[in-house]
Each structure stands twice: as C-alpha cells, then as structure tokens.
C-alpha positions as CSV (number, residue, x, y, z in Angstrom):
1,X,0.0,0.0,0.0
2,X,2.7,2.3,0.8
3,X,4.6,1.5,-2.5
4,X,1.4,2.3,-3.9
5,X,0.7,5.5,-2.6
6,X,4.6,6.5,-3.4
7,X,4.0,5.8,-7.1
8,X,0.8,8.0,-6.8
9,X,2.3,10.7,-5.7
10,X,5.3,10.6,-8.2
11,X,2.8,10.6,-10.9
12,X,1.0,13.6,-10.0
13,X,4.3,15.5,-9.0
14,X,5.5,15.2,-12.8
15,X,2.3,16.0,-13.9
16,X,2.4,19.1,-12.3
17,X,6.0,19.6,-13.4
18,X,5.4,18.7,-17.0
19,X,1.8,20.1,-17.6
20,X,3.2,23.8,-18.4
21,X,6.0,24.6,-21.2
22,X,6.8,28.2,-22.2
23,X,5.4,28.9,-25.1
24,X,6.2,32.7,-25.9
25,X,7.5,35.5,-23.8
26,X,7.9,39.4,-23.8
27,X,8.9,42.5,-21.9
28,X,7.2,45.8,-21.9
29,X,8.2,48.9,-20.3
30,X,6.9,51.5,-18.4
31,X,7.2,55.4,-17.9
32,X,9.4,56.3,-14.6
33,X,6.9,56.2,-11.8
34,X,3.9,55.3,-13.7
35,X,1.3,52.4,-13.4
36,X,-0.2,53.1,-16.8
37,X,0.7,50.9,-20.0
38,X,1.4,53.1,-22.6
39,X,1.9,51.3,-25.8
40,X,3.6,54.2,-27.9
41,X,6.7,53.8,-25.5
42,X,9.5,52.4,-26.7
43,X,9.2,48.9,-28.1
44,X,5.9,48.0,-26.6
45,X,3.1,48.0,-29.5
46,X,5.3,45.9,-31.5
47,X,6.5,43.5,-28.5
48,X,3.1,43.2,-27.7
49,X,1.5,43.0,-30.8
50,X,3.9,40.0,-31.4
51,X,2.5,38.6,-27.9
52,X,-0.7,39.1,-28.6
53,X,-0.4,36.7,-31.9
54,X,1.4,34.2,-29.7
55,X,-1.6,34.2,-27.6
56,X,-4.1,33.5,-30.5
57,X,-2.1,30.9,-32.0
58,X,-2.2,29.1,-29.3
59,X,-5.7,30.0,-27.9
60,X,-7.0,26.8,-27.0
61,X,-3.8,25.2,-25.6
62,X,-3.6,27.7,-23.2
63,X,-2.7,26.8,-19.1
64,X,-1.8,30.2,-18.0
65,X,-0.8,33.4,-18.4
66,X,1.6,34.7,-16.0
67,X,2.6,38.6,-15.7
68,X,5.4,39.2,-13.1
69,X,6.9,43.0,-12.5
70,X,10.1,43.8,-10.2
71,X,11.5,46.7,-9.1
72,X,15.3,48.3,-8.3
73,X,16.1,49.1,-4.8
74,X,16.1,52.9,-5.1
75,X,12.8,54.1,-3.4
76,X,10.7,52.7,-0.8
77,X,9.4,49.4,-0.4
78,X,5.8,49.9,0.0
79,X,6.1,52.3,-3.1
80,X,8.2,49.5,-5.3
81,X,5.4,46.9,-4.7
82,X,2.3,48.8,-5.1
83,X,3.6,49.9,-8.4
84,X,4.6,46.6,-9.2
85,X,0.9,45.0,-8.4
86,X,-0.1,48.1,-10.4
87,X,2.0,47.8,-13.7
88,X,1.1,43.4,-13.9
89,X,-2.5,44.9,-13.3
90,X,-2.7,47.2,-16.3
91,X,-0.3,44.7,-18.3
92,X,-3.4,41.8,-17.5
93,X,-6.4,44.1,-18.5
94,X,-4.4,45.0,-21.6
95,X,-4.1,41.1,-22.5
96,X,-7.9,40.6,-21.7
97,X,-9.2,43.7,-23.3
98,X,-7.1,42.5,-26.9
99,X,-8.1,38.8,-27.0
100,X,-10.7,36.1,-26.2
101,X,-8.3,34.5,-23.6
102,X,-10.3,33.7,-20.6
103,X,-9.0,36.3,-17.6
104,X,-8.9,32.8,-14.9
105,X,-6.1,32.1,-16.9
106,X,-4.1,35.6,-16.2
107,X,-2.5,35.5,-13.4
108,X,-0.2,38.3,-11.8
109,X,2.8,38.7,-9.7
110,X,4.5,41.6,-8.4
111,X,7.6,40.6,-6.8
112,X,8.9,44.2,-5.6
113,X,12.3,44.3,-5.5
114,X,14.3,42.2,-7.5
115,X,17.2,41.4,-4.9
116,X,17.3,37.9,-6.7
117,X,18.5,39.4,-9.9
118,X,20.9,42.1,-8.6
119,X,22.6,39.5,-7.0
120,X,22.9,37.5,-9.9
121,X,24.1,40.5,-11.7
122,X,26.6,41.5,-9.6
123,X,28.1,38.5,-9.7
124,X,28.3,38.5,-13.7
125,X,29.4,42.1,-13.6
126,X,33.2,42.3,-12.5
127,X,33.5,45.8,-13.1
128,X,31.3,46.6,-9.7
129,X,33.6,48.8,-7.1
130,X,34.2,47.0,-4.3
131,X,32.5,43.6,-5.8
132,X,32.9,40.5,-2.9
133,X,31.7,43.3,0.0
134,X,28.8,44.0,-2.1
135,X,27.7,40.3,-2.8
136,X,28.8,40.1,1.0
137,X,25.6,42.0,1.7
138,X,23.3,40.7,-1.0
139,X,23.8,37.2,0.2
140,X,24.4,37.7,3.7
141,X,22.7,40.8,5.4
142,X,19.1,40.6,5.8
143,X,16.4,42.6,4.5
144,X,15.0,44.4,7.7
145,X,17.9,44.1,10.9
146,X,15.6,44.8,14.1
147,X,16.8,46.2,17.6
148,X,15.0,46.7,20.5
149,X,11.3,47.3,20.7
150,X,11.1,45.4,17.3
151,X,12.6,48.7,15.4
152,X,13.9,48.7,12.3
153,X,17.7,49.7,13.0
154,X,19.3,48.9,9.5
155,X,18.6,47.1,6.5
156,X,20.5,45.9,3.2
157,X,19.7,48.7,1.6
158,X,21.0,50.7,4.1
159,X,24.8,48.8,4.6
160,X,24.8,49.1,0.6
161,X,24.6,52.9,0.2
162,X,27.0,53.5,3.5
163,X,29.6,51.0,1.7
164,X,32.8,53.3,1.0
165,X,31.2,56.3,1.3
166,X,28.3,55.0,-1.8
167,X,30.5,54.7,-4.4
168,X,29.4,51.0,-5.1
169,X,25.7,52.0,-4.5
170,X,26.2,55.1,-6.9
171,X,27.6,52.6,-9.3
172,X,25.1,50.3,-9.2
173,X,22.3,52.7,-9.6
174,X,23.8,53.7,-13.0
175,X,24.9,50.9,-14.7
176,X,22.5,47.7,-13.1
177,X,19.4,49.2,-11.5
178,X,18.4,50.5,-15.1
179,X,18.2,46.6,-15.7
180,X,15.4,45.8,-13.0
181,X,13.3,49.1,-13.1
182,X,10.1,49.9,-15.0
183,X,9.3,46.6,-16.6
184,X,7.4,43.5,-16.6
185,X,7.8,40.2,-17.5
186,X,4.5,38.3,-19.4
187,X,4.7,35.1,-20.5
188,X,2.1,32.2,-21.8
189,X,1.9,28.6,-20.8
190,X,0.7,26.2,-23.0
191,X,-0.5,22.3,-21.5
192,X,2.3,19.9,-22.6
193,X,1.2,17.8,-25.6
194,X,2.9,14.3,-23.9
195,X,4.1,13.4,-20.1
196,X,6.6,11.1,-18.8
197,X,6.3,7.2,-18.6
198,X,5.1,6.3,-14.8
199,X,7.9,3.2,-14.8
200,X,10.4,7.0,-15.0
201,X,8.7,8.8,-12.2
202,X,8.5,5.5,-10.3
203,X,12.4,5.1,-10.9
204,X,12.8,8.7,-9.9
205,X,10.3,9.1,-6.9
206,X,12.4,6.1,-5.2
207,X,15.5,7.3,-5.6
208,X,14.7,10.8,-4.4
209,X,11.3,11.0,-3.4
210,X,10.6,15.0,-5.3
211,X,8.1,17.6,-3.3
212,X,7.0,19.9,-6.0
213,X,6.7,23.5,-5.1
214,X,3.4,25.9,-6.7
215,X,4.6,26.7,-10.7
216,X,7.9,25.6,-10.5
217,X,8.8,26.6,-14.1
218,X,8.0,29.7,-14.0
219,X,10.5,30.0,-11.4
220,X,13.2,28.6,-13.5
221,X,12.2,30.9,-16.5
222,X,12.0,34.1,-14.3
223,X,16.0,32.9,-13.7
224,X,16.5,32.8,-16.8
225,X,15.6,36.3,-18.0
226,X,18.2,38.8,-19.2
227,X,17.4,42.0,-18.3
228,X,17.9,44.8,-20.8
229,X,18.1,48.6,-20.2
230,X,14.7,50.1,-20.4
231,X,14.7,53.6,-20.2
232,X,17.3,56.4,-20.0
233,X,19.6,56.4,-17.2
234,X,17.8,58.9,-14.2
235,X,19.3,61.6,-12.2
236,X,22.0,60.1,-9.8
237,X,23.6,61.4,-6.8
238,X,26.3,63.9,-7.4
239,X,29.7,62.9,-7.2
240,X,31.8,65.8,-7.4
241,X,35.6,65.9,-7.8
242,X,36.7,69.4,-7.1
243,X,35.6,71.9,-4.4
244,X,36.0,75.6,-4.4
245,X,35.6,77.1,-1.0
246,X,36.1,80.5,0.9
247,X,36.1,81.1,4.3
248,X,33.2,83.8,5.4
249,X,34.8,84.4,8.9
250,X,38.1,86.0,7.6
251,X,35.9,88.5,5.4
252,X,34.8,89.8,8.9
253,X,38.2,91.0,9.3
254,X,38.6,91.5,5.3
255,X,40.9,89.2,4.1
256,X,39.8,87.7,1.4
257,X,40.6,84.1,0.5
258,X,39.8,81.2,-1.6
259,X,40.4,77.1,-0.9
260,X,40.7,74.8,-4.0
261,X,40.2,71.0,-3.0
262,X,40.5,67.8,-4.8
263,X,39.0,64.2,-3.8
264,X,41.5,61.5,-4.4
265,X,39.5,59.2,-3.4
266,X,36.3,58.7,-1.2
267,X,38.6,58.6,2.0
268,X,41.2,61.3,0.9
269,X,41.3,64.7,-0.2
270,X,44.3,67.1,-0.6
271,X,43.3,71.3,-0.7
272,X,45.3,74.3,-1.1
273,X,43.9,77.9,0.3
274,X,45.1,81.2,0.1
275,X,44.2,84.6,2.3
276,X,45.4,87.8,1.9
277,X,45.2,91.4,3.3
278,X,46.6,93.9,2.0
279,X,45.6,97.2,3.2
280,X,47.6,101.0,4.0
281,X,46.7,104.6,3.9
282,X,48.9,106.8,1.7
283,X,50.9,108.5,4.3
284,X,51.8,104.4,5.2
285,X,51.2,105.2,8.9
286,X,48.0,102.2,8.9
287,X,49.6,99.1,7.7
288,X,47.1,96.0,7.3
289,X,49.3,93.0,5.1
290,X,49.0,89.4,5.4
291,X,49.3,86.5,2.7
292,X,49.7,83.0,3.9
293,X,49.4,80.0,1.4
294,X,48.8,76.5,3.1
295,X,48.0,72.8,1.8
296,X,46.7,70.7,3.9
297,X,45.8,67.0,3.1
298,X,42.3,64.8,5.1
299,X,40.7,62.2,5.8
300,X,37.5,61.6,5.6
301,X,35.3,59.2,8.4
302,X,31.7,59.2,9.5
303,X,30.9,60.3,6.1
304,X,27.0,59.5,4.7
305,X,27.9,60.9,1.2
306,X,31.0,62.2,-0.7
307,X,31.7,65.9,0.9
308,X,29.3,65.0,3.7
309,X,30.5,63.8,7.0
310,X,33.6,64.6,9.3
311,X,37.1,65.0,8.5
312,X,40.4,65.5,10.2
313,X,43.1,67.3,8.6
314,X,47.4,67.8,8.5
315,X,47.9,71.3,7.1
316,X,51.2,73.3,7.0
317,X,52.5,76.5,5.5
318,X,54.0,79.6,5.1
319,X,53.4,83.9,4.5
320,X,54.7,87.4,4.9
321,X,53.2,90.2,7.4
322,X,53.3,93.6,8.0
323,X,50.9,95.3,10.5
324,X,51.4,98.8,12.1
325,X,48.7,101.5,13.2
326,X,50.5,104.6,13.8
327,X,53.0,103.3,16.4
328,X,55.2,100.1,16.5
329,X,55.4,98.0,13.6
330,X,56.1,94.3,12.7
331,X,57.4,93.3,9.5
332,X,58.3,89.4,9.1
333,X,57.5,86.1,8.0
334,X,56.6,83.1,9.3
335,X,56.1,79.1,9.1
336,X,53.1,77.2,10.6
337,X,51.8,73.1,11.0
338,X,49.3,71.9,12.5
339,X,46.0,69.4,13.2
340,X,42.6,70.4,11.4
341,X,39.3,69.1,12.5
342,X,35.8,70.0,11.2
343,X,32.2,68.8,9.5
344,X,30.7,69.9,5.8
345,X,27.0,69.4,5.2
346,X,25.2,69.9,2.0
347,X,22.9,72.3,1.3
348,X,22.0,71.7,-2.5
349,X,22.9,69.9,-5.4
350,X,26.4,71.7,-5.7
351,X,27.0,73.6,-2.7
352,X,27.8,72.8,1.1
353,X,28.5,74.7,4.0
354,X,32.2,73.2,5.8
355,X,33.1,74.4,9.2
356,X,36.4,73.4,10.9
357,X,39.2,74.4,13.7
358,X,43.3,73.9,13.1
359,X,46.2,74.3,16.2
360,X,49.4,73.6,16.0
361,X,52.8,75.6,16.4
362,X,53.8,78.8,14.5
363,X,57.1,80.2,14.4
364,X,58.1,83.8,13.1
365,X,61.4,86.1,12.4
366,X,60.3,89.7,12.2
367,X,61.4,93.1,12.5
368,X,60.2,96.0,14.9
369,X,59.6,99.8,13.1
370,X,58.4,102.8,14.1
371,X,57.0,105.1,11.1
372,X,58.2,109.0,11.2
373,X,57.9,111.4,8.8
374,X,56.8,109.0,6.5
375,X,60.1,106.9,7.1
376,X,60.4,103.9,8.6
377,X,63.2,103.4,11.6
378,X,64.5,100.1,12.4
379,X,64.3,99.4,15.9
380,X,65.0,95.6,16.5
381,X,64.5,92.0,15.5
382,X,62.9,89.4,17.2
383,X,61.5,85.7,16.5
384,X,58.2,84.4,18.1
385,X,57.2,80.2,19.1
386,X,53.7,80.4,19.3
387,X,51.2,77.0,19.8
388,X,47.4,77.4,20.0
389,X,44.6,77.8,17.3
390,X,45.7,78.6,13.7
391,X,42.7,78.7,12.0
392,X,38.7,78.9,12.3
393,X,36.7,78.7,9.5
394,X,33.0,78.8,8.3
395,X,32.9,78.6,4.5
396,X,30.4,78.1,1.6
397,X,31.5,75.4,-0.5
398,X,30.9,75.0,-4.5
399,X,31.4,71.3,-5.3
400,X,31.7,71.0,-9.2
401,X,33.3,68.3,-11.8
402,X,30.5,65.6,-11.2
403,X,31.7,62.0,-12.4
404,X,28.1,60.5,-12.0
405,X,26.4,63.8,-14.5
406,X,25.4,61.7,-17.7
407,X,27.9,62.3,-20.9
C-alpha cells in the first residue's frame, strides 16, 4: 500500500512539473513612476503585438498566463510593490481587453524588488567597485535588521549605500538598476502535448522522493531572464571631484581668501587655500598685510555621502606680514603646521556649508619699526614660538566636476 501511494504521488508531482512549457514570452516597459501601460513607448506596441499573436495561435492550448513585474532598490518598499501589483494589473487588463483568452487564466505577480537578480548580476558584472563586499551583503545581510522594541535599526539597503562612502551604491544605480526598473515580464503557458512514462517517475520518486513546489517553471524561466536597459539612465547622486571654497569668517576682518580642493579618493582629499590682506593709507602710517598659502591633506570618516560627514586634517605653511597702526610695527615672515578638525554638510545639489578648527605651532622672524615722517626706523629683531589655534573657518563650499552627470 505504501509503495502504492509513493507511485501515486510521483505521478502527479511530474504532472504538475510537465503540464506547463513556455510557449512565448515578452517585456514591456513603463514610464518612470507610472502604473499606466502606454503602448507608444518604446518597443511596446510591436512587443506586444507580437505577444498578442502568440496568444491566439495558441488560444485553446492555453494553461496560463503569467505577468510578473520587479523593481530596483532605489525608493521605498511599500512604493516598489504597489507599483509593481499596479504595472502586472494594467499589463493583464491589456491582454484581456485584446483577446478572447479567458482572464482565470491571467494571473499576476508583483515581486517588488528584485534582490534575486541584482545578486545575480553583480556576480556576472566584474567591473562593480568594491565587488565580494557588495555580494557580501546581498547574500548575507538581511532585508530588515531589528533592535530593541522590534525597530527597524538597519537594513541591506542601508549597509549598501554606507559601503565606501556609496561609491558602489552610486555605481550600481547607473549601470545595473536601469536593468530591474520599469518593466514587466509576461509570459504564456501552453498544456504539454505528452508526459513522462510512470515506470520514469516510479524510478525517480524512489531514488529521491521530489516535493513539487506551486509553478515551478515559472520559477526557473524568471531565472533565466536577461534583463535589458529600459529607459534612460535617471538623475543620480552627485559625485563631485573638485571643491571651491572660501572662508566667510576672515571677510569679517577682510581678508579675502579662496580654498581649491581635490577628492582623491572617497577617503582622501588634498586642498590648497590662500588669504590675503593687504591694506595701507597713503601717508603708510596704517599698515594691514598678510598672505599666507597652506596645503593641507584629510581624511574623511563618519561620512554618509562624498563631501558630507567629518574629517580630520594635517595642514602646514607659510606667508609674509606687516601690520602697524601709527606706532610700533612688525614686519616678518613666518612658518606654521598643525591638526585640522571640522564637518561639511550639504545644502544643494552643488553647494555645502564646511566648518572646521586647526592648532598647531607657529614660528616667526620679524622686524620692529616705528613710522616717522613717512620713514620707517628700524628698531629691532625678534623671533616668536607660538602653539594654539591657527585657524577657524565657516565657508560656503561650490562642489563641481560631477563624475556620475550623464555624458
């Protein structure tokens, strides 16, 4: 009896199994953020048109019509698979409204985000910054991480677009997530014309008894789709290469100034700034000069973006003085290094606002004066060791030379 009941079950297991085979297939695409089927965009009249011939061909023959829609991860996930339910929707009533087929047979499944497939692409994509950590994630980091409470504390998602700084997550979302986004999958199942001998699935069933999941080949057609770029690539995350910067504190005591820096990568950055002041009456009796010129070099931590987060600096330079106001005067030069620490934030698209604090030790050789009779008399030298704050700053930043703008 039990042998019996095996041999039962094998049969129906391959029945199940076999009673489908993909008869046609198609992809259609969609407008970014919209549910509507538009059949003037793109390829889809003719891809569907094609379809739709399939469909009549094979009319009576007919098991199923399945239409299954996935999404990229940008966005939110409630947002992904309502307008993934949406899009199979309006792909189904499109089917029923343009043949006899009965709608029982259509069946639709919006499968959200299609973490499945990025995977898969990443792996056949060598060119991805930072590859194994990303895969790392994908297979490994679960969708939702909860803390305490049951709250949501981080996600894969989330440890994708903090990985170095986004670079890999910027990367992705130009050249793969334009293969998931703003599509759908339809395809027809026709009833299979023959099925397996039972003396197979009896040889089969007892040498590895087989528990058949719901549609199982539409599974293993849906893994082997090749995605194809649907729609021009969308606006990305800036990526900017160059900052220009000046420092809005030192125009209180006007000096002007201006700070040129440079990301070498998303960790490092070397800048270069410049101030100068230089100010006298005509009878030279008020003396206001000072130009300093100092690179510094920083690196970049706690960062959410590129030219977002908090830095810490190594700066050094040099510049020439002069300063008198109708008494003594000091004339000199002198040589400076130091620590910087400080934060930028964005504000817009291509400007941030950066504020930040350097110490370190300043040495100077200069020369005492006193002005008379619009002459100016040497009185002594002397040299000052000075350590203590060396700079403050509070400047408006113009990031430029974007890497991610589309060529």
């Amino acid at each position: 009896m039990k042998r019996f009941i095996t041999f039962t079950l094998a049969i129906l297991a391959f029945v199940v199994a076999y009673a489908q085979s993909l008869s046609d297939s198609a992809k259609v695409v969609f407008a970014r953020s919209s549910a509507r089927f538009d059949p003037d965009l793109g390829d889809n009249r003719a891809v569907m048109a094609a379809f739709l011939k399939s469909i009549s061909e094979h009319e009576f023959d007919i098991d199923s019509i399945v239409v299954r829609g996935c999404a990229s991860p940008e966005g939110g996930v409630i947002l992904n698979q309502r307008l993934s339910r949406l899009r199979c929707d309006s792909v189904a009533a499109y089917i029923i409204r343009n043949t006899a087929v009965n709608p029982s047979l259509v069946k639709t499944i919006p499968e959200g985000v299609a973490w499945n497939e990025l995977t898969s692409l990443v792996e056949n994509t060598p060119e991805v910054p930072f590859r194994n950590e990303v895969l790392d994630i994908l297979r490994n980091t679960p969708l939702w991480i909860f803390g305490k409470n049951n709250k949501v504390v981080d996600g894969r998602k989330r440890q994708l677009m903090r990985l170095h700084a986004g670079i890999p997550y910027n990367w992705m979302l130009r050249n793969l997530f334009p293969l998931l986004r703003n599509s759908v999958m339809v395809s027809v199942y026709c009833k299979a014309e023959t099925f397996p001998e039972p003396v197979v699935a009896e040889q089969e069933i007892i040498r590895q008894p087989m528990i058949v999941e719901p549609e199982p080949v539409i599974e293993e057609v849906i893994e082997e789709e090749s995605f194809a770029v649907v729609e021009s690539p969308r606006e990305t995350k800036p990526f900017h290469r160059f900052a220009i910067k000046t420092n809005l504190l030192y125009y209180a005591i006007l000096m002007p100034n201006l700070e040129l820096e440079g990301m070498i990568n998303e960790k490092w950055s070397v800048a270069l700034e410049g101030n100068i002041a230089w100010w006298s009456n005509k009878d030279l009796t008020r003396t206001y000069q000072i130009a300093t010129v100092s690179p510094e070099v920083r690196f970049w931590f706690k960062t959410r973006d590129p030219w977002h987060g908090m830095f810490a600096g190594a700066f050094a330079g040099g510049g020439l003085f002069d300063l008198e106001n109708r008494s003594t005067g000091y004339q000199g030069h002198g040589l400076f290094a130091g620590l910087s620490f400080g934060y930028m934030w964005p504000i817009s698209r291509n400007f941030s606002f950066e504020t930040s604090i350097g110490a370190g030790y300043l040495y100077s050789r200069y020369k005492e004066y006193i002005p008379d009779d619009g002459h100016f008399v040497y009185m002594r030298s002397k040299a000052l060791n000075y350590f203590g704050p060396l700079k403050l700053k509070f400047s408006i930043v113009w990031r430029l030379a974007d890497s991610n703008k589309s060529k």
